[in-house]
One Martini backbone bead per residue (centre of mass of N, CA, C, O) as a GRO file, in nm:
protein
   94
    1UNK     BB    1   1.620   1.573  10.530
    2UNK     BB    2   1.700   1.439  10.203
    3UNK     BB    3   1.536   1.260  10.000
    4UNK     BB    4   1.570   1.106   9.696
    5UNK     BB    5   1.266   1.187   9.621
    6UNK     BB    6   1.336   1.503   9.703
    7UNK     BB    7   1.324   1.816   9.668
    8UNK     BB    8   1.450   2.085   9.781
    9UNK     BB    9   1.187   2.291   9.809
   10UNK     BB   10   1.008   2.045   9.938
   11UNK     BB   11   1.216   2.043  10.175
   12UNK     BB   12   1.164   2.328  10.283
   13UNK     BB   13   0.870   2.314  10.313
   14UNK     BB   14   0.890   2.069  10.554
   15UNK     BB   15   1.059   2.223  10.753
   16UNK     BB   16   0.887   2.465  10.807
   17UNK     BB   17   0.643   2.309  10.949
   18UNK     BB   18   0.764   2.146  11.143
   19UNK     BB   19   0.927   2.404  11.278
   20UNK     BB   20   0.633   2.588  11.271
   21UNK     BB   21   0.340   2.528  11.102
   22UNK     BB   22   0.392   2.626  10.853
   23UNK     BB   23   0.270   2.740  10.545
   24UNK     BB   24   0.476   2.729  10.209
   25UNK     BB   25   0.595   2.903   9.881
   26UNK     BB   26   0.866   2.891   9.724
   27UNK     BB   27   1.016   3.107   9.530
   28UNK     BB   28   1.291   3.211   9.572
   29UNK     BB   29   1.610   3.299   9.593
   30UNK     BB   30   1.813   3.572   9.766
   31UNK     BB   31   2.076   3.443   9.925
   32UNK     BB   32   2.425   3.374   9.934
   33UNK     BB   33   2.653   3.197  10.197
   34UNK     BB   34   3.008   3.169  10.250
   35UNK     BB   35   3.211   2.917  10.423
   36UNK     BB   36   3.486   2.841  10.647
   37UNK     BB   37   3.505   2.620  10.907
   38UNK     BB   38   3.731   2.521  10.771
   39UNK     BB   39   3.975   2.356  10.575
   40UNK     BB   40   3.713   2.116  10.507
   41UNK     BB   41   3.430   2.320  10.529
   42UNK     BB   42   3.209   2.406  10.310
   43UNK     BB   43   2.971   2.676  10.388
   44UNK     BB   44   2.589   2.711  10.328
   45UNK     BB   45   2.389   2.968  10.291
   46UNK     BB   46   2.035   3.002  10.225
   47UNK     BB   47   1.760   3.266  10.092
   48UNK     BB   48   1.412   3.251  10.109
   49UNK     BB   49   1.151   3.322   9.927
   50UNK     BB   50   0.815   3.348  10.023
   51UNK     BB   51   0.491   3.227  10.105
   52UNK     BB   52   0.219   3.258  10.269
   53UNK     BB   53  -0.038   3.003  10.332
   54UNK     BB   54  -0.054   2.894  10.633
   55UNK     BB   55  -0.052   2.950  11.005
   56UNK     BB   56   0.078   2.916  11.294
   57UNK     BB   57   0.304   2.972  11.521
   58UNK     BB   58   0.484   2.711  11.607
   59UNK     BB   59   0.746   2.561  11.807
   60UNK     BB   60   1.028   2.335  11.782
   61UNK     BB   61   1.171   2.283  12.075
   62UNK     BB   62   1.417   2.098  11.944
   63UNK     BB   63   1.516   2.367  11.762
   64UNK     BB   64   1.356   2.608  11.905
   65UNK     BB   65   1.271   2.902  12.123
   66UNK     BB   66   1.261   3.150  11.898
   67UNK     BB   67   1.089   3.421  11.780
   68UNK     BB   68   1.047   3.684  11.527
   69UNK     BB   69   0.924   4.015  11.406
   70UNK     BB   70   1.055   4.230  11.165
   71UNK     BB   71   1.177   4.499  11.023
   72UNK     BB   72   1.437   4.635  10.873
   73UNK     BB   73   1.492   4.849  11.034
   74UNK     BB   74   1.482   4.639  11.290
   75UNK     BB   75   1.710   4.485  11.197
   76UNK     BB   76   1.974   4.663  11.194
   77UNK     BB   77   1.970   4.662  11.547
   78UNK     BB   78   2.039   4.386  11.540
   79UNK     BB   79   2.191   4.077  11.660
   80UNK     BB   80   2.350   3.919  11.426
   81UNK     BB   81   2.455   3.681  11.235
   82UNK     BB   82   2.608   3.639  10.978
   83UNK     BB   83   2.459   3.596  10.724
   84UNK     BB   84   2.243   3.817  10.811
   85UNK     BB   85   2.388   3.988  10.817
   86UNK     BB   86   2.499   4.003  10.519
   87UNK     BB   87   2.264   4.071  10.421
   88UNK     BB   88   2.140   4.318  10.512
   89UNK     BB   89   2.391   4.511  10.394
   90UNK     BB   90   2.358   4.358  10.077
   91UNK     BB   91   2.037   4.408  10.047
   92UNK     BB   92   1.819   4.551  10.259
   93UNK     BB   93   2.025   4.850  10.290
   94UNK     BB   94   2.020   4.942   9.973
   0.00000   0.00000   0.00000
């Protein structure tokens, strides 16, 4: 959640940390996925470039149960979620 106070940023590098323990330097947006959930909901996901700051993956368990590190390879043979399977294809494929 953003408060009134924190911008955009600040919010995903705090999201970051949360549920990672990772500490990142948020540097540009990567690409943006837009989708209609329903007849009443767009919604989108944008995915950021980060800088690695400092901090070993903890993954906060009510959130998250596994990760990956994968090379862009290895990312083509990968079952991906809709969002990811399109940056792949449009950005990191080409």
């Amino acid at each position: 959640m953003i408060s009134n106070q924190m911008n955009g940023i600040k919010a995903l590098e705090r999201e970051v940390l949360e549920e990672t323990t990772l500490k990142v330097k948020v540097i540009k947006p990567l690409y943006v996925y837009s989708f209609m959930s329903s007849s009443e909901r767009h919604q989108f996901q944008i995915i950021f470039e980060c800088e690695y700051l400092d901090g070993e993956v903890k993954l906060n368990s009510e959130e998250h149960d596994e990760y990956l590190w994968v090379s862009t390879d290895e990312m083509g043979d990968l079952n991906k979620i809709a969002f990811l399977d399109s940056f792949y294809n449009e950005v990191l494929k080409n």
